[in-house]
C-alpha positions as CSV (number, residue, x, y, z in Angstrom):
1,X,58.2,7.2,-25.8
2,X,60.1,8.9,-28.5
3,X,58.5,12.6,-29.9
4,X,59.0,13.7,-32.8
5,X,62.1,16.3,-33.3
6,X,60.6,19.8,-33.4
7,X,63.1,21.1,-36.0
8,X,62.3,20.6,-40.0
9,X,64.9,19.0,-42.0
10,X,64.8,20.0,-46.0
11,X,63.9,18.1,-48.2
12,X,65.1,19.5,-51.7
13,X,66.9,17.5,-54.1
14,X,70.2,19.5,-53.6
15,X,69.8,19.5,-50.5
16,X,69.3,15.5,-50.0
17,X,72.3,15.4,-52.7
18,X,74.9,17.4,-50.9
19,X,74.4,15.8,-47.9
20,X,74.5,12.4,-49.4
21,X,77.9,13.4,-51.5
22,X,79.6,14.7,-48.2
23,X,78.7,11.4,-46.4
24,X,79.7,9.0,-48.6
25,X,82.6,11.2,-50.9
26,X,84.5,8.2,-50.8
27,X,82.3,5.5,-51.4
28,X,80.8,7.7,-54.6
29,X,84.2,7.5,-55.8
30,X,84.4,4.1,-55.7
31,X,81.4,3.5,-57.2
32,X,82.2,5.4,-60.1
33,X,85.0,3.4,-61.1
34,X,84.8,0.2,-62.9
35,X,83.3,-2.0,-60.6
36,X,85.2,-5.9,-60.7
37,X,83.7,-8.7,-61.3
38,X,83.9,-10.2,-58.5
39,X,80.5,-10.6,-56.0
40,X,79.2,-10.3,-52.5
41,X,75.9,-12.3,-52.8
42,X,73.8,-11.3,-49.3
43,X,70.8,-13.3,-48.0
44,X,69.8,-11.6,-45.5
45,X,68.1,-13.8,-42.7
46,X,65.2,-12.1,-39.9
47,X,62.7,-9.6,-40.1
48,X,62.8,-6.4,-41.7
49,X,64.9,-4.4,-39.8
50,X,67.3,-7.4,-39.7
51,X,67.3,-7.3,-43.3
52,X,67.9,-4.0,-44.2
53,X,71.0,-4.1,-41.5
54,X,72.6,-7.1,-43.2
55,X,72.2,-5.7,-46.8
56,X,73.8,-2.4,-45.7
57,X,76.7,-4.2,-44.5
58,X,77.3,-6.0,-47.5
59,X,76.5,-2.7,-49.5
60,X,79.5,-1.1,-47.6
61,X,81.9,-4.0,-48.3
62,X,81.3,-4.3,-51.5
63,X,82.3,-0.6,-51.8
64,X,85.0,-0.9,-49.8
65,X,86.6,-3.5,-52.2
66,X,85.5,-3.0,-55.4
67,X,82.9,-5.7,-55.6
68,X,79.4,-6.2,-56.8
69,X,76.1,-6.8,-54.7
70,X,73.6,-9.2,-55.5
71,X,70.9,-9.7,-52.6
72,X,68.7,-12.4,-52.6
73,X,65.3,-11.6,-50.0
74,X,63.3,-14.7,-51.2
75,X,64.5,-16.7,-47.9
76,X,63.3,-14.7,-44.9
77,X,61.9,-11.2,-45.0
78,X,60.0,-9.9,-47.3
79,X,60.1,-13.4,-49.2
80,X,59.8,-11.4,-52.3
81,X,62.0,-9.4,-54.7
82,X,63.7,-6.7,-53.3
83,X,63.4,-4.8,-56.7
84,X,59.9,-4.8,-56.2
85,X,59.8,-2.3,-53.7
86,X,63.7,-0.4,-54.2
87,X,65.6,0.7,-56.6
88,X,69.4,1.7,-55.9
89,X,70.1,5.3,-56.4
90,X,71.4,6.1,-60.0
91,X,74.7,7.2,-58.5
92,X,75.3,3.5,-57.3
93,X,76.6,0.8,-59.9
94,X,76.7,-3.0,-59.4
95,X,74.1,-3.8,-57.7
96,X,71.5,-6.2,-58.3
97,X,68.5,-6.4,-55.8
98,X,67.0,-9.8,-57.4
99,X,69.2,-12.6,-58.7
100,X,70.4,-11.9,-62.5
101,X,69.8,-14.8,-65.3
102,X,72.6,-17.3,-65.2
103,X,73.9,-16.5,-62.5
104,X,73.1,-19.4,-60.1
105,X,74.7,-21.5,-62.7
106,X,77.9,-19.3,-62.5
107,X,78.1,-19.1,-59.2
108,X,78.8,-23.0,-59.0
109,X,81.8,-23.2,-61.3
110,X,83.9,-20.2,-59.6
111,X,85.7,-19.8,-56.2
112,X,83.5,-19.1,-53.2
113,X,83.7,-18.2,-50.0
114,X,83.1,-20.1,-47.1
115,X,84.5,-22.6,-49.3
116,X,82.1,-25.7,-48.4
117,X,80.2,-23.7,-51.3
118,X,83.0,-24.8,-54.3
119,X,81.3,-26.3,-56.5
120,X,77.5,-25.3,-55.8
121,X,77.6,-21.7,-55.3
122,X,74.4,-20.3,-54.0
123,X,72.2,-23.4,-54.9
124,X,73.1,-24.6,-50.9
125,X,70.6,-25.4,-48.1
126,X,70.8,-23.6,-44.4
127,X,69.8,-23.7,-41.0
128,X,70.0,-21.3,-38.2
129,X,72.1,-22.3,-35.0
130,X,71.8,-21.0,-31.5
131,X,76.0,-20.7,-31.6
132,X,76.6,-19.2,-34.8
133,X,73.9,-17.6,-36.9
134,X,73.0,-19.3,-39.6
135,X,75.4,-22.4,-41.7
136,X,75.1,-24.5,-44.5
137,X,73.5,-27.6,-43.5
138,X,76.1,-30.1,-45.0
139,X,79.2,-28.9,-43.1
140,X,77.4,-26.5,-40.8
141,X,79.9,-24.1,-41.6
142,X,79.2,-20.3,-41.0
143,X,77.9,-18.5,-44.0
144,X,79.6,-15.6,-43.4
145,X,83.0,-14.0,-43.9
146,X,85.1,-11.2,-42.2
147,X,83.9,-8.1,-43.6
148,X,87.7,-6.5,-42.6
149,X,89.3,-9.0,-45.0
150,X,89.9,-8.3,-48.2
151,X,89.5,-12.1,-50.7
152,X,90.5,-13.3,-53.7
153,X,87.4,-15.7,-54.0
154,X,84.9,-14.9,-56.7
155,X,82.1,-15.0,-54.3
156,X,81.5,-14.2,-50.9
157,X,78.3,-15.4,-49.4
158,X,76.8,-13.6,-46.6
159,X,73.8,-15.3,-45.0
160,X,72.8,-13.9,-41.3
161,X,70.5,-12.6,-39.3
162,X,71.2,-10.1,-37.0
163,X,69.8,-5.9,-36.7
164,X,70.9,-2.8,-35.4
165,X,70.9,0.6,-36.3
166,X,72.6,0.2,-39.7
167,X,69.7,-0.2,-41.3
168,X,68.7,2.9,-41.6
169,X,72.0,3.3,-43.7
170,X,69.8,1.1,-46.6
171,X,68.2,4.6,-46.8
172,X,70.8,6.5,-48.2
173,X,71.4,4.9,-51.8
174,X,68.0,3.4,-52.5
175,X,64.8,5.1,-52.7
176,X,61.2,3.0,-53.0
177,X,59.5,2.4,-56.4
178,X,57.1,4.6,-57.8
179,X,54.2,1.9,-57.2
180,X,55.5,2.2,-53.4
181,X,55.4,5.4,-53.1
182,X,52.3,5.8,-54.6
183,X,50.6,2.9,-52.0
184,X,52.2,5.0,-48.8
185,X,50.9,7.8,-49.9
186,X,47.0,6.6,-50.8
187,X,47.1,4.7,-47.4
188,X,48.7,7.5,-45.5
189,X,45.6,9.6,-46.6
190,X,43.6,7.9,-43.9
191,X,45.2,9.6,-41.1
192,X,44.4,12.4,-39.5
193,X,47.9,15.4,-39.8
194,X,48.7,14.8,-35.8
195,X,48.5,11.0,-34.6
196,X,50.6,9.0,-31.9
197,X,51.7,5.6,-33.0
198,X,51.5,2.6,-30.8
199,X,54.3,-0.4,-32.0
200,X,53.7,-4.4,-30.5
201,X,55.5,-7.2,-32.1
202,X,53.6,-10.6,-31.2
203,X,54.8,-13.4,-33.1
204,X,57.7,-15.3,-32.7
205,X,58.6,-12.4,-30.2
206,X,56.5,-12.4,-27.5
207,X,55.0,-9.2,-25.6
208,X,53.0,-8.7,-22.5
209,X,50.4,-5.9,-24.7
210,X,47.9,-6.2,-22.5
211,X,49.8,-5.0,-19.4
212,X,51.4,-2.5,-21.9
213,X,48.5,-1.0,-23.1
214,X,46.9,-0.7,-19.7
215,X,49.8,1.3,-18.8
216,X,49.7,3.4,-21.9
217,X,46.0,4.0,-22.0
218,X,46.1,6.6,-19.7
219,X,48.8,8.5,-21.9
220,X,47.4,8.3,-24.8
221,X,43.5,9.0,-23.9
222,X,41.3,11.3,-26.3
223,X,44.4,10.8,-28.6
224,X,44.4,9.7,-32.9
225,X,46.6,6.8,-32.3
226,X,48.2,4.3,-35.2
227,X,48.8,0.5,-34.3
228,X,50.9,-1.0,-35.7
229,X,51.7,-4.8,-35.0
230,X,52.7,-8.2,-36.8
231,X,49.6,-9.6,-34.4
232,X,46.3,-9.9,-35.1
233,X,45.3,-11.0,-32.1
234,X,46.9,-8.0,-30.5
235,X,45.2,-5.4,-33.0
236,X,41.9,-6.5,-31.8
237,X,42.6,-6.4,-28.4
238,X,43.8,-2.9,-28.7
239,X,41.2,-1.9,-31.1
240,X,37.9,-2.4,-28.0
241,X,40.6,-1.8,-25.5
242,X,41.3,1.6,-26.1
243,X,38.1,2.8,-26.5
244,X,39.2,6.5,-24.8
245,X,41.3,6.9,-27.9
246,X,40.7,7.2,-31.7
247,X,42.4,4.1,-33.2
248,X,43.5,4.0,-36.8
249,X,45.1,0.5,-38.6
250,X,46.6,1.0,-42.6
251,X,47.5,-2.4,-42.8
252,X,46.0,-5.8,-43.2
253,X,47.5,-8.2,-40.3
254,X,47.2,-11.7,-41.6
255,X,46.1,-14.3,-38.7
256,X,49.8,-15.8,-38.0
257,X,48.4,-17.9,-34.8
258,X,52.0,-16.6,-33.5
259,X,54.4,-17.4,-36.7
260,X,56.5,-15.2,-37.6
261,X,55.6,-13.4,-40.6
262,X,59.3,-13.2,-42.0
263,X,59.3,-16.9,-42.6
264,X,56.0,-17.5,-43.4
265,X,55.7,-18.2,-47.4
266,X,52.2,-18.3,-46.6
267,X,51.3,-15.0,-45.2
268,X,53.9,-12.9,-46.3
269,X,53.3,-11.9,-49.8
270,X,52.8,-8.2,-51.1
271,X,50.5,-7.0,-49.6
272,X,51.7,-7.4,-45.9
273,X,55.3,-6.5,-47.2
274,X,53.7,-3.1,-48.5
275,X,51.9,-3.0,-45.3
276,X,54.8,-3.0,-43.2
277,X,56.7,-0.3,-45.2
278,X,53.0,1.8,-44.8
279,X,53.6,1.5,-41.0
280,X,57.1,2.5,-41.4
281,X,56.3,5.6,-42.7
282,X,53.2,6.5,-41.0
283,X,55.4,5.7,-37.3
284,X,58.4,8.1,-39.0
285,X,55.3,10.8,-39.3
286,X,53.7,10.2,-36.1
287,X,54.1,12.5,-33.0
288,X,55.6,10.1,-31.0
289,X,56.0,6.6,-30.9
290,X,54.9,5.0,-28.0
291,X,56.8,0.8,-27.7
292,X,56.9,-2.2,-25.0
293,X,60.4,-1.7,-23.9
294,X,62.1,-5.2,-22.4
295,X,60.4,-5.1,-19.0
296,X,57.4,-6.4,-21.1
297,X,59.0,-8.7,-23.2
298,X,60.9,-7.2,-26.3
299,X,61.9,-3.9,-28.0
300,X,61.5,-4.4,-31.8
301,X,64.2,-2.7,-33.8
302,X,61.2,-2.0,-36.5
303,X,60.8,1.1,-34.1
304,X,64.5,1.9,-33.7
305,X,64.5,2.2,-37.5
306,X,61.1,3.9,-37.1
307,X,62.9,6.7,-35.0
308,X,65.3,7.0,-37.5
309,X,63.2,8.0,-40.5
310,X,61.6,10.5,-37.7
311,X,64.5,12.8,-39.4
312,X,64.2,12.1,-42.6
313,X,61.5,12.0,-45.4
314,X,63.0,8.2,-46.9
315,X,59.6,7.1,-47.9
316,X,57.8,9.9,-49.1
């Protein structure tokens, strides 16, 4: 279980500036200068936590070396424009969160990196592979490159999947759109001001909920508690199963029949992207986050990153 921290972190604009300015001094010095014209292009591969890890690595790399970011979500994740739900902060230049016009053209008639991409850019096909992440399908070369490396190339393509705690990195130079915002906060309404959320993923990562939630019925009885889950099966069963608790659900599960969500062009569309990020914030807020750990299948980093935001007010 992870509680809440006790103390209250502030959440004024100077406040949330100077810390940002003293953490990343040097990287806002970069970013002030005239950014090159040269690219990382990331396509970020896996759910959402994966996502947000692989586009903060890019983001840092591209800092490092001068380069622009263009990220490309329309393959696995949100399977949507990133733009549509960030923005980059306004101290941040060169980066694009949805592929500009022209530019896949372009991208075909300059260097890249890996180079089985001379030639076609980012118009290239992938699969993943138990041994290396994902490749391109023709060559089955890695679609990666070494993020200590400084290139000449005019692209470097970055295409894995892959979490961690990085993610919650993403946090500190974008902030949600104002439609976002708005939707957290009119579906946030619903809860009552002290809750304990409850996390199961159930999809293309399996979970043993039902012996988890007999063993965390007793903790949470006569408690408001949140689920949140990619399952619907698994929200039902923990709807009538907890029936000593007061169960609360702000998002609408789609019936996956056990797909994942992240790959699923059918199911994932705005409205379960915006209800993912409405479970993000309402765990962030909850009392405590209660989560299978491995002895009952798998630990979701959607509630490492979850734990993060505890300490922090990233989607308010």
């Amino acid at each position: 279980m992870h509680e809440r921290p006790h103390h209250h972190f502030p959440t004024s604009i100077w406040t949330a500036w100077r810390a940002f300015r003293k953490k990343y001094k040097k990287q806002i010095y970069l970013a002030r200068r005239s950014v090159g014209l040269q690219i990382v292009f990331c396509r970020p591969q896996g759910g959402f936590n994966d996502s947000l890890a692989q586009i903060s690595g890019c983001f840092s790399y591209a800092i490092k070396y001068g380069r622009r970011l263009v990220v490309d979500t329309s393959r696995s994740g949100l399977l949507d424009v990133l733009e549509n739900y960030f923005s980059p902060s306004f101290l941040i230049s060169g980066i694009h969160f949805s592929i500009p016009a022209g530019f896949s053209e372009t991208s075909a008639k300059v260097s890249c990196y890996p180079h089985c991409l001379n030639g076609r850019g980012i118009n290239y096909k992938s699969k993943h592979s138990d041994q290396t992440n994902y490749v391109e399908t023709m060559y089955n070369e890695r679609l990666t490159f070494d993020f200590n490396k400084k290139y000449d190339e005019q692209i470097l393509v970055h295409e894995q999947c892959g979490g961690g705690t990085s993610s919650i990195e993403f946090f500190d130079w974008v902030a949600p759109t104002r439609a976002v915002k708005k939707e957290i906060k009119n579906r946030l309404r619903s809860m009552p001001q002290s809750y304990i959320a409850v996390h199961i993923r159930h999809t293309d990562r399996k979970t043993r909920y039902t012996e988890f939630l007999a063993a965390a019925k007793p903790l949470i009885r006569g408690a408001n508690v949140l689920i949140c889950t990619d399952s619907y099966e698994v929200l039902s069963y923990a709807r009538n199963f907890l029936d000593t608790s007061r169960t609360y659900s702000i998002s609408n599960i789609p019936d996956s029949r056990g797909q994942s969500l992240h790959h699923n062009t059918e199911l994932t569309n705005r409205s379960t992207n915006m209800g993912a990020l409405c479970d993000l914030a309402a765990m962030s807020r909850a009392k405590a986050i209660i989560h299978p750990t491995a002895t009952f299948g798998y630990r979701s980093g959607f509630v490492d990153l979850a734990v993060s935001l505890m300490q922090r007010p990233a989607l308010a």
